[in-house]
N, CA, C and O atoms as a MOPAC input file, in Angstrom:
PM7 MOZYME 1SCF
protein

 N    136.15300 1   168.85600 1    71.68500 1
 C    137.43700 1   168.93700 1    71.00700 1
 C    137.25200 1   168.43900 1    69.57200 1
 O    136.74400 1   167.44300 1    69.05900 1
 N    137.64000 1   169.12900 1    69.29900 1
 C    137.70600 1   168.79300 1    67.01400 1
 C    138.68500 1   167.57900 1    66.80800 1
 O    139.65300 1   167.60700 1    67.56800 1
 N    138.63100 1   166.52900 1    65.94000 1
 C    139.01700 1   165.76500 1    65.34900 1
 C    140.65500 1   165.55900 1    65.40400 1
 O    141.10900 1   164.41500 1    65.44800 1
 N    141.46300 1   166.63300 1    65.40100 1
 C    142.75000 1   167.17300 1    65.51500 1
 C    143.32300 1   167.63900 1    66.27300 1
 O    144.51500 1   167.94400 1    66.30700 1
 N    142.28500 1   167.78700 1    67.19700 1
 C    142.54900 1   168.49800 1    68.83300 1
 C    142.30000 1   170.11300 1    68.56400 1
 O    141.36400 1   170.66900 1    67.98900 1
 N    143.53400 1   170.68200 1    69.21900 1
 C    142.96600 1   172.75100 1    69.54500 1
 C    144.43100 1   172.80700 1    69.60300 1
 O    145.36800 1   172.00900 1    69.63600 1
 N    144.23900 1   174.11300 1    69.60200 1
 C    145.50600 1   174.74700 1    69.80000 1
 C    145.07200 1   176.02300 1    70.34900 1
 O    144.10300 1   176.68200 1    69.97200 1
 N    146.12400 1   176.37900 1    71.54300 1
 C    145.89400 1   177.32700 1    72.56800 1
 C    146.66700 1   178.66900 1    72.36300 1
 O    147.77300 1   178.75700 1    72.89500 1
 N    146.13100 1   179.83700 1    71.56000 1
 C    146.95300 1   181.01700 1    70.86400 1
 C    146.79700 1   182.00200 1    72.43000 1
 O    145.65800 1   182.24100 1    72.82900 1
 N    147.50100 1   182.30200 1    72.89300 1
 C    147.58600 1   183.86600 1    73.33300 1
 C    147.97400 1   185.02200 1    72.87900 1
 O    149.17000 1   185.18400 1    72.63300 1
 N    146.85500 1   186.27300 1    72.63300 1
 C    147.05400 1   187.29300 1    72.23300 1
 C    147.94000 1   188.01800 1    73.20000 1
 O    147.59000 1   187.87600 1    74.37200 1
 N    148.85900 1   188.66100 1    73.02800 1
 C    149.16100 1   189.59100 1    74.04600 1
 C    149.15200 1   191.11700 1    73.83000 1
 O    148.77500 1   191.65600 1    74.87000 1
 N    149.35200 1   191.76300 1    73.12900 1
 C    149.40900 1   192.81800 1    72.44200 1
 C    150.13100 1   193.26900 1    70.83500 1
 O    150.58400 1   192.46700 1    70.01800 1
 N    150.09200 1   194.29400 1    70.73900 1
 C    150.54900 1   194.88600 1    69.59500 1
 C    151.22200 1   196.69000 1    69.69100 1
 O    150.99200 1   197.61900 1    70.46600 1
 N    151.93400 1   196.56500 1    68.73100 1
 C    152.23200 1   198.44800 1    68.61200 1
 C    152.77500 1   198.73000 1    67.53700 1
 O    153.10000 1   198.06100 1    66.55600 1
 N    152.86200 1   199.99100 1    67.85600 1
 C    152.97500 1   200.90500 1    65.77700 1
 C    151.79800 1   200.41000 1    64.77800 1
 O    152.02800 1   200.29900 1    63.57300 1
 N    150.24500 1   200.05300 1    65.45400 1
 C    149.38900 1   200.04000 1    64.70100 1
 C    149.16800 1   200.91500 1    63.83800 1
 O    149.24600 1   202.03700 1    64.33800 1
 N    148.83900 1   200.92300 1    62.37600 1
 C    148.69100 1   201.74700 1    61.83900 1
 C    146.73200 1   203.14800 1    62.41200 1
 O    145.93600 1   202.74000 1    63.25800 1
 N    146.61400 1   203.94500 1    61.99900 1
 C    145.77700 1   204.00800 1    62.32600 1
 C    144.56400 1   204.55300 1    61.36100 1
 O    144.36600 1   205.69400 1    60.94500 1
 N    143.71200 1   203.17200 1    61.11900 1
 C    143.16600 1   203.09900 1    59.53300 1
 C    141.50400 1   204.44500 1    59.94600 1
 O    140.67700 1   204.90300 1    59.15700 1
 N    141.66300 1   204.67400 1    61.58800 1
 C    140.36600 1   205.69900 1    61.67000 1
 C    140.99300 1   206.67800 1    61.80700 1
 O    140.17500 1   207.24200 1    62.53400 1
 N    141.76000 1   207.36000 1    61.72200 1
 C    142.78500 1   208.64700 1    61.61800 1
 C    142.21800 1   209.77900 1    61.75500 1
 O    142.48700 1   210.66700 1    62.56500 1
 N    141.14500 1   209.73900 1    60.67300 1
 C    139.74900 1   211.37300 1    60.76900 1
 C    138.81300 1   211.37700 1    61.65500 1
 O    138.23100 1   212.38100 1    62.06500 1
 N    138.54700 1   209.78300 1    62.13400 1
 C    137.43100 1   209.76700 1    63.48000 1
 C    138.19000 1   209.49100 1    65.21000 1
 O    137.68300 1   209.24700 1    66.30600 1
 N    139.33200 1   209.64500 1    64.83000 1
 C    139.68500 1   209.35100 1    66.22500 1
 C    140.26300 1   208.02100 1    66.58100 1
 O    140.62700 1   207.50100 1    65.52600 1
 N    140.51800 1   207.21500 1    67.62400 1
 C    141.79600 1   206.15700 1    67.93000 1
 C    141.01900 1   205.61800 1    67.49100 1
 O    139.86900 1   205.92500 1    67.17600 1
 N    142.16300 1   203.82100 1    67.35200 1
 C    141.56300 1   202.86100 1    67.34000 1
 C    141.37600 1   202.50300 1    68.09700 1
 O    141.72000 1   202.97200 1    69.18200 1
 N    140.48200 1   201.09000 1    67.86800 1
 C    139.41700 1   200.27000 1    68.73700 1
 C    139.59700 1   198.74000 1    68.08900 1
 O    138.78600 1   198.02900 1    67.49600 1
 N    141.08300 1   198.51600 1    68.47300 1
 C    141.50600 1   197.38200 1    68.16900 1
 C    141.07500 1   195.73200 1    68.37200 1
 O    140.62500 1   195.49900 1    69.49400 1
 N    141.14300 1   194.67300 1    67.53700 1
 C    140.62700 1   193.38300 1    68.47200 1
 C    141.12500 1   192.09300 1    67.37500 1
 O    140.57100 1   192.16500 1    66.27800 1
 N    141.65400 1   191.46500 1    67.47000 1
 C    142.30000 1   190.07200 1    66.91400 1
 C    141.09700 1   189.20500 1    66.08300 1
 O    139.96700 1   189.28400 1    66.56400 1
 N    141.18600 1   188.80400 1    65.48700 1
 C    140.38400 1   187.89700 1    64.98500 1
 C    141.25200 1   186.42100 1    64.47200 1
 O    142.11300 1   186.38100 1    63.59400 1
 N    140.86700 1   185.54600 1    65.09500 1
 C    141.89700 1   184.35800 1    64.82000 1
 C    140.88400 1   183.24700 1    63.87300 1
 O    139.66300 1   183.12500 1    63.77600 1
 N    142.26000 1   182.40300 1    63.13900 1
 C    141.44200 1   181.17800 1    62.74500 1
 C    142.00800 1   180.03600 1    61.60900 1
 O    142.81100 1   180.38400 1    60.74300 1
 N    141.65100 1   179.04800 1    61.67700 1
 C    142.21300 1   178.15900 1    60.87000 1
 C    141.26100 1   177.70400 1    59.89400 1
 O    141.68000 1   177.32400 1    58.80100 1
 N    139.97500 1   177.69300 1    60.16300 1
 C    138.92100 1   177.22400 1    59.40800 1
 C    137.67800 1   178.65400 1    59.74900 1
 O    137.04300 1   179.20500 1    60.64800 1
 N    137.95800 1   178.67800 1    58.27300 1
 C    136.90800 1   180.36600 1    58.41600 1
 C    135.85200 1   180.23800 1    58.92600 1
 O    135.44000 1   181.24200 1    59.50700 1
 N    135.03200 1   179.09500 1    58.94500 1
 C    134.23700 1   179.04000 1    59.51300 1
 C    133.92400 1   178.65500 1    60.92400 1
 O    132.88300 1   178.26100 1    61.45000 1
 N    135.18500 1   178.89200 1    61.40700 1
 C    135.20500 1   178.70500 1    62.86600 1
 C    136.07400 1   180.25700 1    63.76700 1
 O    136.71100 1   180.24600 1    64.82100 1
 N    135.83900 1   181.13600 1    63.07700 1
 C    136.77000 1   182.58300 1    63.47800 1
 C    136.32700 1   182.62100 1    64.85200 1
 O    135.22900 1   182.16600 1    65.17000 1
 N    137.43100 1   183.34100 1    66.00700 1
 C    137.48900 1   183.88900 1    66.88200 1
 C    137.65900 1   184.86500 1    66.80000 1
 O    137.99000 1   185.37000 1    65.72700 1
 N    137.48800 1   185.61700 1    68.01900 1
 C    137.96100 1   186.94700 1    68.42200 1
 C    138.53000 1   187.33400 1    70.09500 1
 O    138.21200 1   186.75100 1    71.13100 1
 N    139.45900 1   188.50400 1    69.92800 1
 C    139.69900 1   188.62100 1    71.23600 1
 C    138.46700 1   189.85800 1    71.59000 1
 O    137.48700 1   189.85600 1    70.84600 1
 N    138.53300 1   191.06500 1    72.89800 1
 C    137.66600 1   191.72500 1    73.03100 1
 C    138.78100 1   192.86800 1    72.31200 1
 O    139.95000 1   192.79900 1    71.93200 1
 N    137.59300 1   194.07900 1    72.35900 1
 C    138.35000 1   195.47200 1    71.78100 1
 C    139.14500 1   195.94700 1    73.01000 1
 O    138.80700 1   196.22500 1    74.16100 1
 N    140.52600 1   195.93800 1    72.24400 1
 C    141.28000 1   197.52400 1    73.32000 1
 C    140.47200 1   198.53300 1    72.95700 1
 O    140.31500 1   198.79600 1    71.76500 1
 N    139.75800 1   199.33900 1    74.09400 1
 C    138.99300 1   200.53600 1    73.93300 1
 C    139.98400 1   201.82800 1    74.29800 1
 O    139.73300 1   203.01700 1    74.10400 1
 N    141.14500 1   201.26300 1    74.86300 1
 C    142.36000 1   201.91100 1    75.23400 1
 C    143.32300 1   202.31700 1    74.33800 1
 O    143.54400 1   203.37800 1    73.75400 1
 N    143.93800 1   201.04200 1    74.36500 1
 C    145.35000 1   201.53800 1    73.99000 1
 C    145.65800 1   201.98900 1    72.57300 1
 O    146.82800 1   202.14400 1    72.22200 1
 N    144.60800 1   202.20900 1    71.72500 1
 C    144.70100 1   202.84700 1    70.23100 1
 C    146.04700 1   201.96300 1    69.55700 1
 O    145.98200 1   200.76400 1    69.28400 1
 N    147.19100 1   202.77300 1    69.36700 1
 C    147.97800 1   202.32400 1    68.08500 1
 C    148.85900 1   200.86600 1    69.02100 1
 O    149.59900 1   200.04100 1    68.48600 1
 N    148.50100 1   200.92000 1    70.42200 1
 C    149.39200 1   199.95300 1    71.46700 1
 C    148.31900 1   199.13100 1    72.14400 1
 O    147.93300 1   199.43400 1    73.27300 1
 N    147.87700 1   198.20000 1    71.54900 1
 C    146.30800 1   197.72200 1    72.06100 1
 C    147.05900 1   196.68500 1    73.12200 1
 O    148.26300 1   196.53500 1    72.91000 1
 N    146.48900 1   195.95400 1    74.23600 1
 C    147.00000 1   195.35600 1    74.36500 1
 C    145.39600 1   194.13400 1    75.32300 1
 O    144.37700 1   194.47100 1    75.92500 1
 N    145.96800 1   192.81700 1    74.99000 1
 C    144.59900 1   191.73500 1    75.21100 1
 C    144.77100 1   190.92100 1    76.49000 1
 O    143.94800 1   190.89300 1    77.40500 1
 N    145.87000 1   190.29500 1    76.45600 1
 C    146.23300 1   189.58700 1    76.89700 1
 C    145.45800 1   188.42200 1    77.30300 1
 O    145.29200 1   188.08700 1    78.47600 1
 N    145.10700 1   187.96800 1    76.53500 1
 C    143.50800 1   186.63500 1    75.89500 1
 C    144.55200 1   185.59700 1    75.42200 1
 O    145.67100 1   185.74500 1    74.93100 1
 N    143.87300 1   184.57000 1    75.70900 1
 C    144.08600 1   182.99500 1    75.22900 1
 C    142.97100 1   182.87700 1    74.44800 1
 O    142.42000 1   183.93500 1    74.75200 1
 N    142.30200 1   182.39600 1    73.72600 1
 C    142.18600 1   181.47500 1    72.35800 1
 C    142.11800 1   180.14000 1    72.40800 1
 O    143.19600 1   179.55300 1    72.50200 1
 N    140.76200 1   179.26200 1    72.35600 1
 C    141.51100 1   177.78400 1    71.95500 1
 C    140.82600 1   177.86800 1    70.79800 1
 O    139.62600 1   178.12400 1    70.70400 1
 N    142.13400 1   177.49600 1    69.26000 1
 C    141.52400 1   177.60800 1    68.23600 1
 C    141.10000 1   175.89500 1    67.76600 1
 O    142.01100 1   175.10100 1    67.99600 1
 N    140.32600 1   175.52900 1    67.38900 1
 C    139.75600 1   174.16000 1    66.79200 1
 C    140.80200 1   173.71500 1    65.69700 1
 O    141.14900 1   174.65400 1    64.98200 1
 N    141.35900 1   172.55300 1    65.41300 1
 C    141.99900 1   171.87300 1    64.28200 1
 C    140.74400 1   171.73800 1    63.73400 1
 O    139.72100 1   171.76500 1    64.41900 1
 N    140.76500 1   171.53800 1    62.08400 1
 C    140.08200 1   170.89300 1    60.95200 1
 C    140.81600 1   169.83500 1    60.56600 1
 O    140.33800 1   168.70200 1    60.52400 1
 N    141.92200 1   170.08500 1    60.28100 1
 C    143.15100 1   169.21300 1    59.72400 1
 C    144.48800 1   168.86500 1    60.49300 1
 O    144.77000 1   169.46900 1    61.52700 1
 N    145.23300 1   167.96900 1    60.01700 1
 C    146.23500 1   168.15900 1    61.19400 1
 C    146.98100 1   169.07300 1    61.04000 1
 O    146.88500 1   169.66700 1    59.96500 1
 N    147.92000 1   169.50500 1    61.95100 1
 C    148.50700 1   170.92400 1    61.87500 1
 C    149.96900 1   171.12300 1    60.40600 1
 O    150.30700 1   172.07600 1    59.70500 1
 N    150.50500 1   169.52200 1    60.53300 1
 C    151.34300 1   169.64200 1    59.09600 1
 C    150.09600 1   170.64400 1    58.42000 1
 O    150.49600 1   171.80800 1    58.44200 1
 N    149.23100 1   170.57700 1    58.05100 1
 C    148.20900 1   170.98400 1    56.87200 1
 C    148.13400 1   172.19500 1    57.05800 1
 O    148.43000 1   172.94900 1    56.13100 1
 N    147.70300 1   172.72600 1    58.34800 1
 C    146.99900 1   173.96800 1    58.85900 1
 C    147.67400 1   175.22800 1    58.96500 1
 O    148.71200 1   175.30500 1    59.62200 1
 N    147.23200 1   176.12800 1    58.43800 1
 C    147.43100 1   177.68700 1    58.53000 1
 C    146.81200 1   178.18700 1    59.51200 1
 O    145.59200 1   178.05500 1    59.61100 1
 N    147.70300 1   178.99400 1    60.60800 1
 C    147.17800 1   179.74300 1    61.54900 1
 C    146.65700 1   181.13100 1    60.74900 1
 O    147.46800 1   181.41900 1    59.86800 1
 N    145.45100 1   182.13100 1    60.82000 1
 C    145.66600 1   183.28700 1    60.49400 1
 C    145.14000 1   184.40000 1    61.36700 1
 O    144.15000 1   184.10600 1    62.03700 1
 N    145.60800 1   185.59900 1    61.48200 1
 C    145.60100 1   186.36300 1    62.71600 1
 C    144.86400 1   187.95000 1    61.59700 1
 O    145.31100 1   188.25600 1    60.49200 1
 N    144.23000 1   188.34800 1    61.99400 1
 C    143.72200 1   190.00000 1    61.31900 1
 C    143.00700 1   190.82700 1    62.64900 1
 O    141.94400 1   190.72500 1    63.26200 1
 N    143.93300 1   191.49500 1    62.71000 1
 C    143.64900 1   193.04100 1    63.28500 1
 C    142.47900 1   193.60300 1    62.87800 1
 O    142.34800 1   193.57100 1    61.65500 1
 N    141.91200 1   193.92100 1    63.25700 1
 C    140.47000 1   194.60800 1    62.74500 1
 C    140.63200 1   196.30600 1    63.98800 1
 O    141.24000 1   196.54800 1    65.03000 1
 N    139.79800 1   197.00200 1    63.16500 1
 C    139.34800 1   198.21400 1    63.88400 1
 C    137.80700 1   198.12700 1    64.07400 1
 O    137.09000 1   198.06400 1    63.07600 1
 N    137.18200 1   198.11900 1    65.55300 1
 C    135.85300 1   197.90800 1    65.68400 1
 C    135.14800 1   199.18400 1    65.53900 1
 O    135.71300 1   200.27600 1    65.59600 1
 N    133.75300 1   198.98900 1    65.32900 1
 C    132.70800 1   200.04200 1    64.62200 1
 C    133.68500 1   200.82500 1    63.85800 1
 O    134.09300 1   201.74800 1    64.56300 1
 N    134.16200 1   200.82100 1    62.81900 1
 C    134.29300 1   201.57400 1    61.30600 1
 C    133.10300 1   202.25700 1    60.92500 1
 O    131.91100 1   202.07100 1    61.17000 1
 N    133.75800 1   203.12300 1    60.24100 1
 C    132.36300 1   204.65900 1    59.77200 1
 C    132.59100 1   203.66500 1    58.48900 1
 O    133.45600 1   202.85500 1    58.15700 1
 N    131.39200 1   204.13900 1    57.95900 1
 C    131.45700 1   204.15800 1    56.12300 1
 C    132.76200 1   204.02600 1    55.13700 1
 O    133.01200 1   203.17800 1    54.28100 1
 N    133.62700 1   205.36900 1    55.64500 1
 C    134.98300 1   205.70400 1    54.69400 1
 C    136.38200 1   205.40200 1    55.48700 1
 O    137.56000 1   205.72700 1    55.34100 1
 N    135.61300 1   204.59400 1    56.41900 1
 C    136.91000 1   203.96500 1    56.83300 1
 C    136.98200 1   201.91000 1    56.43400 1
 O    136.00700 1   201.17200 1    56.28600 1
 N    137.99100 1   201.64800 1    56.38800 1
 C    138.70400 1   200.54600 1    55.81200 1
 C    139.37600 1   199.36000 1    57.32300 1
 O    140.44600 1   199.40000 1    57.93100 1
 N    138.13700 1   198.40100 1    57.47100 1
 C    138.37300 1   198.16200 1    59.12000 1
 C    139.61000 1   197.22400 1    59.23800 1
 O    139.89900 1   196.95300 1    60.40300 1
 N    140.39200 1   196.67700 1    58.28900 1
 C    141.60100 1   195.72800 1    58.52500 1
 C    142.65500 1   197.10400 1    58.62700 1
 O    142.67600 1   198.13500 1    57.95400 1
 N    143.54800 1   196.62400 1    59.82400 1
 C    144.28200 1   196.76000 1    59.73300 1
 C    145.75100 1   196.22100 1    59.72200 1
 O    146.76500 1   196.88400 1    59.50300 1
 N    145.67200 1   195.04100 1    59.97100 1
 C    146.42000 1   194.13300 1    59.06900 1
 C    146.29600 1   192.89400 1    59.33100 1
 O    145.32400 1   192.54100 1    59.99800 1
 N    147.19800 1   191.98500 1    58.89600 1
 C    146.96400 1   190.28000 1    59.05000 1
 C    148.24100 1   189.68900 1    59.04300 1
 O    149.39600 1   190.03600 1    58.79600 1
 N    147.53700 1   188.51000 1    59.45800 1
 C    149.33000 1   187.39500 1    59.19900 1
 C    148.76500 1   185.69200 1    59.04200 1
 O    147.87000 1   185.22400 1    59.74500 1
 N    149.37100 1   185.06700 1    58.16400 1
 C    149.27800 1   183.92600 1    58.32700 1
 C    150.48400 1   183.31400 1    58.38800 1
 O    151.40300 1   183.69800 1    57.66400 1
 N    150.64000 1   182.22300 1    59.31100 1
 C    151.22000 1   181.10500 1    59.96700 1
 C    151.02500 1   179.84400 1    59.46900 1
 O    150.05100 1   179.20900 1    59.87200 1
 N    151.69100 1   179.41900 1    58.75500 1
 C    151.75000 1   177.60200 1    58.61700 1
 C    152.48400 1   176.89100 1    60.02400 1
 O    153.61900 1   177.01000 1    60.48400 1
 N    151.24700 1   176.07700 1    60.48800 1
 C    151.97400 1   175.75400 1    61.78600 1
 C    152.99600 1   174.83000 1    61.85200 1
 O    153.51800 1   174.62800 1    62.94800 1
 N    153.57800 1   173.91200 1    60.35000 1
 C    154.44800 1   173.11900 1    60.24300 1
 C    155.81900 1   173.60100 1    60.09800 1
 O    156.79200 1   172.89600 1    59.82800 1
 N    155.81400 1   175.17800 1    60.35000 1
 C    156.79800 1   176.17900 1    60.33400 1
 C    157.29600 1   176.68800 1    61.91200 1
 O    158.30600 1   177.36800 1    62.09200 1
 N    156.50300 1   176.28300 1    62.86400 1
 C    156.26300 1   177.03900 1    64.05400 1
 C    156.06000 1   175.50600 1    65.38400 1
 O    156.49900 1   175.64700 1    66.52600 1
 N    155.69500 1   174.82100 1    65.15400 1
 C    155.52200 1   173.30500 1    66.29000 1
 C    156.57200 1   172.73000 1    65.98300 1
 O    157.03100 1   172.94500 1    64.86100 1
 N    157.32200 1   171.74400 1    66.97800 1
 C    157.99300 1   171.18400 1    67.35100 1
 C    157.82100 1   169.70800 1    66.88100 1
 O    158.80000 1   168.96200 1    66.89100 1
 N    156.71500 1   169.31300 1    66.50900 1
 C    156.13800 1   168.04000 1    65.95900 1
 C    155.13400 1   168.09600 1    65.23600 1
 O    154.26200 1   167.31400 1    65.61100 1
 N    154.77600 1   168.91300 1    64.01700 1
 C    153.97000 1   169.29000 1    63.15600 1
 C    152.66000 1   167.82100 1    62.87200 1
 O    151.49500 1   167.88800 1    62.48200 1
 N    153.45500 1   166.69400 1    63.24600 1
 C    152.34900 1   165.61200 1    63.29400 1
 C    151.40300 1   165.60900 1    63.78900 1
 O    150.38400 1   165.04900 1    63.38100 1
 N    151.54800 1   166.32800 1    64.92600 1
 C    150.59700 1   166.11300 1    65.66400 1
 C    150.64500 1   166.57600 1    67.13400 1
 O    149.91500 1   166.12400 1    68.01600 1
 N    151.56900 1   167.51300 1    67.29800 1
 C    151.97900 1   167.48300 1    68.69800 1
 C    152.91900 1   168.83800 1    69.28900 1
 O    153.29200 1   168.86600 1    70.46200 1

């Protein structure tokens, strides 16, 4: 456990993905989580559900800092991208002192 403890994200799905492989066929969706870049996760690829992926994965992401401090951030990726394709398909970040119940710590 990290210094700050973890925090336990569940992916569950998504829809109305855009679809950034359009000329090669569906997507091949998968989460990438993280608070400290150098600690990124991932969920596995929907090999399925293209623009409606769905994971249903837990996550324990590592604190660096305490969570007052910490930005959750979430990016969609499209797995194996050709050359002329563009593999984000989108992102989000989360300040978790926006989102916990006790941003101190708890």
């Amino acid at each position: 456990m990290s210094r700050y403890g973890e925090l336990e994200v569940t992916i569950t799905s998504a829809k109305d993905l855009k679809n950034v492989n359009w000329r090669h066929g569906p997507l091949r969706p998968y989460v990438v989580v993280w608070v400290d870049p150098a600690r990124k996760l991932t969920t596995r690829v929907d090999e399925e559900g293209d623009a409606f992926p769905q994971w249903d994965q837990t996550l324990i992401v590592p604190l660096n800092a305490p969570p007052s401090d910490s930005t959750l951030y979430f990016d969609v990726v499209h797995a194996g991208a050709k050359d002329d394709v563009k593999p984000l398909i989108g992102s989000v970040r989360l300040p978790l002192r926006d989102v916990l119940d006790d941003p101190r710590g708890g």
